[in-house]
Residue, then its C-alpha position, 0 to 999 in steps of 0.5 A: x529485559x530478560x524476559x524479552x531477550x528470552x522472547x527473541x531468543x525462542x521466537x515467541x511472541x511477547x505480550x507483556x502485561x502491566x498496569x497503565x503508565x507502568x513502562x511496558x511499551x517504554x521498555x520495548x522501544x528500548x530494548x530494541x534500540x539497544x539491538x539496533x532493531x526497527x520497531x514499527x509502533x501501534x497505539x490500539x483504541x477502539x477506532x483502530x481500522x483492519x487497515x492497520x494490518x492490510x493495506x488500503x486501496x490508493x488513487x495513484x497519480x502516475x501511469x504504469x509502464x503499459x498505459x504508457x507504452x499506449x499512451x505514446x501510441x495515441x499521442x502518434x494518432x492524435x498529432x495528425x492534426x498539427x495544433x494538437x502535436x504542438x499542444x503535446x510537445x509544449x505541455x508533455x514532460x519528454x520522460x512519461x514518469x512525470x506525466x500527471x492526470x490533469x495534464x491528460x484531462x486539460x488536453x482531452x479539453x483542448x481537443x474538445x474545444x478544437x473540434x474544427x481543426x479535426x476534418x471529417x475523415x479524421x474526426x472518427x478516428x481522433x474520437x475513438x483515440x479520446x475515447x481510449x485515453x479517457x478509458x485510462x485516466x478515469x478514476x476507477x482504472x487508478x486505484x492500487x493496493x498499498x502495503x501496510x507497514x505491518x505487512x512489510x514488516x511481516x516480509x521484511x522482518x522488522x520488530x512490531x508493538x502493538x501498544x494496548x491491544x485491550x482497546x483494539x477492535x475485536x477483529x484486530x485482536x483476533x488476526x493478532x492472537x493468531x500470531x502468538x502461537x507456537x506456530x505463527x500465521x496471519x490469514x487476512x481475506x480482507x486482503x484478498x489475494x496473497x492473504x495467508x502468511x506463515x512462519x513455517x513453510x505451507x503451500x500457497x503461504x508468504x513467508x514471515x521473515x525469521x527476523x519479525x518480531x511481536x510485541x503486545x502490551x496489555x492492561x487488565x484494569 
C-alpha cells in the first residue's frame, strides 16, 4: 500500500509486477476503495481491441437539434396534403426527442404508397421534400463518435487498471507506456481530431486531470 500511496503521491504511473493469482490487481481495487477513488478496470488478452482506449463509431437512433429544426420544416411541406398531416400528427410524438428512424421510414412508406393524393402541381415539390428526409435518416449520416471509458477517465480524472498488460496487443502497449513517463501524454491518431493528450500544458494538447491515475499489473513468467 505504501508503494502505491508513494505512486499517487508523486504522480507516477504504478506498474506493479508479480507472479499470476499473487494479489496485485486485488490490492489495487482495494486501495482505491479505501481512497473513495472510481477505478475503471481493463482485463488485457490478445483480442483486446484500440478501441479500448479511442472510442468506436455508433449508430445513433435520434435526430440532432438541426435535423430537427429541418425536419419540422418539412413536416409543414408535406402536411399541404391533408392525409399526410393526419398521418403525422397521429404517428409523431409532439417533443422531437422522441422521434425514432422507423418512425421517418414508415412515413416515406406511406407517402410512396399514396402517391394519388399528391396533384401534380405539388407531386415535384413533396418529391423533393422526400428526398430531403431520406438525406437525414440514412444510415451513413447517423454514425457518431463514442467516448471510450478511458478517454473520460483521462478528462475526468478517474483511476485506471490496466490488469495484465503482458497479453494486450502490442499497440495497445505501445500507447500505455507513453503514459508511465515522467511527463505523461497519449497521442492517439486513430482517433482522428483531439487525438494528443498531456498532463503538462502544450498547445493544441487535451489536458489530463490531475486526478487520473495509472495502474499497470505485469507477470514476467
Amino acid at each position: 500500500l505504501l508503494f502505491l500511496a508513494c505512486s499517487v503521491i508523486s504522480k507516477r504511473s504504478c506498474i506493479l509486477q508479480g507472479a499470476t493469482s499473487s494479489g496485485k490487481s486485488h490490492i489495487i481495487r482495494l486501495f482505491a476503495k479505501m481512497l473513495g477513488q472510481e477505478l475503471i478496470v481493463y482485463q488485457m488478452n490478445k483480442d483486446t481491441g484500440i478501441s479500448i482506449l479511442t472510442g468506436q463509431p455508433l449508430l445513433s437512433s435520434t435526430l440532432n437539434n438541426e435535423d430537427i429544426d429541418n425536419i419540422i420544416l418539412w413536416f409543414e411541406n408535406i402536411s399541404i396534403i391533408p392525409a399526410f398531416k393526419e398521418y403525422i400528427k397521429d404517428n409523431f410524438s409532439e417533443n422531437p426527442k422522441e422521434w425514432k428512424l422507423t418512425d421517418f421510414s414508415y412515413l416515406l412508406n406511406y407517402i410512396d404508397e399514396n402517391q394519388e393524393m399528391i396533384s401534380e402541381n405539388n407531386k415535384e415539390f413533396i418529391n423533393k421534400t422526400v428526398i430531403e428526409i431520406k438525406k437525414i435518416i440514412r444510415h451513413e449520416k447517423r454514425f457518431t463518435h463514442q467516448e471510450s471509458e478511458f478517454i473520460k477517465a483521462l478528462k475526468e480524472g478517474k483511476w485506471v487498471l490496466i490488469d495484465g498488460i503482458e497479453s494486450a496487443p502490442p499497440e495497445i502497449a505501445q500507447k500505455i507506456s507513453s503514459l508511465c513517463g515522467d511527463d505523461p501524454e497519449l497521442h492517439l491518431i486513430e482517433r482522428g481530431k483531439n487525438n494528443y493528450f498531456s498532463r503538462n500544458k502544450r498547445e493544441n494538447a487535451q489536458p489530463i486531470s490531475d486526478n487520473f491515475h495509472l495502474f499497470v499489473t505485469f507477470n514476467p513468467s
